[in-house]
C-alpha positions in Angstrom: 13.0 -9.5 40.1 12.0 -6.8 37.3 11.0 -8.3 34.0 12.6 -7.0 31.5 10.6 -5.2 28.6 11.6 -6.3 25.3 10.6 -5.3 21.5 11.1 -7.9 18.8 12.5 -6.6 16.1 11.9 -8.2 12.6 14.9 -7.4 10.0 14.5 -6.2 6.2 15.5 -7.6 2.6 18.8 -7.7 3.1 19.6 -10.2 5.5 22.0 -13.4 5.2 21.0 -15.4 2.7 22.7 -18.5 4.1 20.6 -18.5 7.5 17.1 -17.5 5.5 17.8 -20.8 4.1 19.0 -22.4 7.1 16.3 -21.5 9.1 13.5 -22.4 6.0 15.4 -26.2 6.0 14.8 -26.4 10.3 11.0 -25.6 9.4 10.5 -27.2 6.4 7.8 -29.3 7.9 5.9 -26.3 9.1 2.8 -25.5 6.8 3.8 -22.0 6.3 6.9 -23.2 5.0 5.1 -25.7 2.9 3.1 -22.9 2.0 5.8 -20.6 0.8 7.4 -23.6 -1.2 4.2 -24.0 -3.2 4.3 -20.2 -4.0 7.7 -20.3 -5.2 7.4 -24.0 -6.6 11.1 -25.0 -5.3 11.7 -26.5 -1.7 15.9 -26.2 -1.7 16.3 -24.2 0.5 20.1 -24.4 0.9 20.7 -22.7 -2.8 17.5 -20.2 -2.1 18.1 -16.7 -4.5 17.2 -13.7 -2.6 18.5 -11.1 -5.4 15.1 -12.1 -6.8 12.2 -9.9 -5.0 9.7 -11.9 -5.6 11.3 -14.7 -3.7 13.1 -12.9 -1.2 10.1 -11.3 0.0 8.0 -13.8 1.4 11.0 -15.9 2.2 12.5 -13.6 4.8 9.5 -13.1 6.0 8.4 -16.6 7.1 12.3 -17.2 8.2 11.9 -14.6 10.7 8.4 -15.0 11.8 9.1 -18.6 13.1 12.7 -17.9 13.9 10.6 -15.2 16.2 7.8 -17.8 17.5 10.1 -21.0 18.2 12.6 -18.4 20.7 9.4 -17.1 22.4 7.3 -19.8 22.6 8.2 -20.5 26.3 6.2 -16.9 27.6 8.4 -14.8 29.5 11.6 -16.5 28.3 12.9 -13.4 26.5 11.4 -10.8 29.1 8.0 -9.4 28.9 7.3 -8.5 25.1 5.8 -4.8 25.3 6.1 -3.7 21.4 7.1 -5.3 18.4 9.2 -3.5 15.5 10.4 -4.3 11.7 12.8 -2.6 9.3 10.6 -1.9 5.8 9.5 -5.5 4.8 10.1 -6.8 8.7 7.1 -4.3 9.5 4.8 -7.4 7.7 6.3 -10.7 9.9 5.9 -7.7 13.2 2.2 -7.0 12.2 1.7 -10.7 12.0 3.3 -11.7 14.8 1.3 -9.0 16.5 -1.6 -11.5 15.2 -3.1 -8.3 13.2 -3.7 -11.3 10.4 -2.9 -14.9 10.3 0.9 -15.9 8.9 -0.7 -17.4 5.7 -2.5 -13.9 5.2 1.2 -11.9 6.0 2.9 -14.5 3.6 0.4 -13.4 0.6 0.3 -10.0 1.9 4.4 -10.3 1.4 4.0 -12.4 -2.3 1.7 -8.5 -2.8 4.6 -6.5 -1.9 7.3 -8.1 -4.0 5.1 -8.5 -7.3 3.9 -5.0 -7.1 7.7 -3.8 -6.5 8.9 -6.4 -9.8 6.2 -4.5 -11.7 7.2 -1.4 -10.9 10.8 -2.3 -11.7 9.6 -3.6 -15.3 7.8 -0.2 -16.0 11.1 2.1 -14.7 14.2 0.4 -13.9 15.6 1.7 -9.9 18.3 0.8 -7.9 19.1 1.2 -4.0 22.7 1.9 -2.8 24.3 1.6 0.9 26.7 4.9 1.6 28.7 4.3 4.7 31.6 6.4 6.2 29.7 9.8 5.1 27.9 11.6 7.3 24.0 12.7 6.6 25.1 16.3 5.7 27.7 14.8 2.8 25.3 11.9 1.8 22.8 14.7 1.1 25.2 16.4 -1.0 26.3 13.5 -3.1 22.4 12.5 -3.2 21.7 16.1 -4.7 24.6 16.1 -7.0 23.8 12.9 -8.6 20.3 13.3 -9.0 20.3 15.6 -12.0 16.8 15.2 -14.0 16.4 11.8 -11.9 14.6 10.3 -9.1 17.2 9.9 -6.3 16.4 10.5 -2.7 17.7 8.8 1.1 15.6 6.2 1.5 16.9 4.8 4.8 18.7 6.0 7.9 20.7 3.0 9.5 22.8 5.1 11.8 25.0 8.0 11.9 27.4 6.9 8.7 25.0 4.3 7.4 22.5 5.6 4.6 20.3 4.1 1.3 19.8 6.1 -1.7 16.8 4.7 -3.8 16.0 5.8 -7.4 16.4 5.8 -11.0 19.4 3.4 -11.8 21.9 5.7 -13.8 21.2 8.5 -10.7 22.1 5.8 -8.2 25.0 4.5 -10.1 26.4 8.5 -10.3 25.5 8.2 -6.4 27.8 5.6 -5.3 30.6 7.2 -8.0 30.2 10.1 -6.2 30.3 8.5 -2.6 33.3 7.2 -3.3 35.2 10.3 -4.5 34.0 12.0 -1.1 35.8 9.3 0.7 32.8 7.5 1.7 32.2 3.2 0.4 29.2 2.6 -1.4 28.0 -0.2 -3.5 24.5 -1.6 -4.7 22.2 -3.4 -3.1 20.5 -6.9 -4.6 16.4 -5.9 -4.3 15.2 -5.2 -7.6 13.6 -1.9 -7.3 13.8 1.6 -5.8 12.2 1.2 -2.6 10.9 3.9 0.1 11.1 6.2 -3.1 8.4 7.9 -5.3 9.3 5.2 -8.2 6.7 3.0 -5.8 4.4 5.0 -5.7 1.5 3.4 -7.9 3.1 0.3 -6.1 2.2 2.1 -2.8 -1.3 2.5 -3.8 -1.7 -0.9 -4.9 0.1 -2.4 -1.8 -2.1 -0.5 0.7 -5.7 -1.9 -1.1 -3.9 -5.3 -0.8 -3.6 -4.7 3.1 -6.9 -3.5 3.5 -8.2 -6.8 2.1 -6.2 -9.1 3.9 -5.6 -6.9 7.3 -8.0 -8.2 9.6 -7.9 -6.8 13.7 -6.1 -4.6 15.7 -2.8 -5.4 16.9 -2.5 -7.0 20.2 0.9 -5.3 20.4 2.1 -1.9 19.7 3.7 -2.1 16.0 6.5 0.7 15.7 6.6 1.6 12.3 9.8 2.3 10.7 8.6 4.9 8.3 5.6 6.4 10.0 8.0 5.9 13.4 5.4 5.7 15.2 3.3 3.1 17.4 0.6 1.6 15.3 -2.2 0.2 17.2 -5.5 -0.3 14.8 -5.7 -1.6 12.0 -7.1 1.0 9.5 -4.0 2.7 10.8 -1.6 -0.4 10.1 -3.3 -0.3 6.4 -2.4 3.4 5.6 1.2 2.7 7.3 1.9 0.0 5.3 0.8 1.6 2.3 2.7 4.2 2.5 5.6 2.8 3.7 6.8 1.8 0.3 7.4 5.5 -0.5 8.6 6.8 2.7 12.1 6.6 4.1 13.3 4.4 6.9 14.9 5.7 10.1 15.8 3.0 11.9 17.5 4.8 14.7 14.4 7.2 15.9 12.4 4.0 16.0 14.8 3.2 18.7 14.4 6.1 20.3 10.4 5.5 20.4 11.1 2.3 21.7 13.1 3.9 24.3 10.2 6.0 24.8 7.9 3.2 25.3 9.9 1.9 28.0 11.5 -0.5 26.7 14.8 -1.7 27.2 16.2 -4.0 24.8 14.7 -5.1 21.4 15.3 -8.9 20.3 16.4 -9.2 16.4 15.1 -12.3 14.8 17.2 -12.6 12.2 17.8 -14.3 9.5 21.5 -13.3 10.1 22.2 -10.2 12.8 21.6 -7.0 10.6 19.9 -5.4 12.7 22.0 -6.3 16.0 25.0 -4.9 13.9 23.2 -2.0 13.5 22.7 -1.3 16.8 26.6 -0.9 17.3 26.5 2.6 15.5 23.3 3.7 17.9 23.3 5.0 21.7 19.6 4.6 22.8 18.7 0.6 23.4 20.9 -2.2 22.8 19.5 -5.2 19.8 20.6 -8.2 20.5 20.6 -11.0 18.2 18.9 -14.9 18.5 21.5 -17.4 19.5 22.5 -18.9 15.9 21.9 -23.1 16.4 
């Protein structure tokens, strides 16, 4: 019988609140878990807030890495894991699960990335917005006639008629105005900041010296990148990718197609929730299927 080739695939910020907290309450005994409590100082993990960065960074995080470890624990049970994948933050819980550092050194490198994004928020206020229903041609039009003197640019590609605009707030609020009159449905997003933009750019800097400290070995498995879109394999070339990663766009369904490329046949969402399984739907290379929700 041919094993099957396999990518996990580690989802982004906005996944389903309900099973981050679901799956933080099945761990809660799990140190990690402990550890991320005394971070946030609050173990309730039924009421958990994710339209606070700061908290819904290293949260999603360390529901997805164990949600990840408990389902392939038994080796070979999911088919023979050849690459591993994450969409923007997901690229953290895919570097540690490719043991490239420890999961207490992903969850601080996590806590990094969400306090450098709330301090960029405080210095200049961004926004993110989904379009959906528009093609990339009209998104780029209602991008570049919203923009005006602002920031505004496409900060992820989800599929064919599924795009993110990050940037300056009143550009992004024009954006989903404008969206809307071109027939397409838009609304905000709940992360406080204007991620994969230049808005994150000190951020960026900051973020990268943070991953240089705590990044510690290669990767035992090929981590596709979903801005650089790209196999990453050592580490001073995970630290530059994640570094810049907080200014460079997403494009979610050419890391498919590099999975594809890589021989592998089927990539493994984590969760929490089935984001990135949905996603799939829209896309035509290889199919992501979700965890079996307990």
């Amino acid at each position: 019988m041919v094993t099957r080739r396999v990518a996990i695939a580690f989802p982004g910020q906005g996944v389903d609140p309900i099973d981050t907290g679901r799956i933080l309450h099945q761990h809660r005994r799990q140190p990690l878990v402990r550890e991320l409590a005394a971070h946030l100082g609050d173990d309730d993990w039924q009421s958990i807030d994710l339209a606070d960065t700061r908290v819904a960074q290293p949260a999603v995080y360390t529901a997805s890495l164990l949600s990840a470890r408990e389902a392939t624990r038994i080796e070979g049970e999911v088919g023979d894991i050849a690459a591993v994948t994450g969409h923007s933050l997901g690229e953290l819980a895919a570097a540690a699960f490719a043991d490239a550092y420890s999961d207490e050194a992903g969850l601080e490198l996590a806590v990094r990335r969400a306090n450098v994004g709330h301090s960029a928020q405080a210095r200049r206020i961004g926004a993110m917005a989904v379009v959906m229903r528009l093609d990339a041609e009209k998104v780029e039009e209602v991008r570049a006639e919203a923009a005006g003197d602002d920031v505004l640019v496409l900060a992820v590609e989800n599929g064919p008629r599924q795009f993110v605009l990050s940037g300056d707030h009143p550009a992004v609020l024009r954006a989903i105005e404008f969206a809307e009159r071109q027939g397409g449905v838009s609304r905000l997003l709940s992360i406080g900041g204007a991620y994969h933009s230049p808005l994150l750019a000190e951020a960026s800097s900051q973020f990268e010296s943070a991953a240089a400290e705590l990044i510690e070995r290669d990767p035992r498995l090929p981590v596709v990148s979903s801005t650089a879109v790209r196999p990453v394999t050592s580490h001073e070339d995970l630290v530059r990718v994640l570094g810049r990663s907080l200014v460079l766009p997403v494009r979610w369904p050419t890391v498919l197609d590099v999975l594809a490329s890589l021989g592998i046949s089927e990539a493994i969402d984590t969760g929490p929730g089935t984001t990135l399984a949905n996603l799939s739907r829209f896309t035509r290379t290889i199919p992501v299927h979700a965890l079996r929700q307990e």
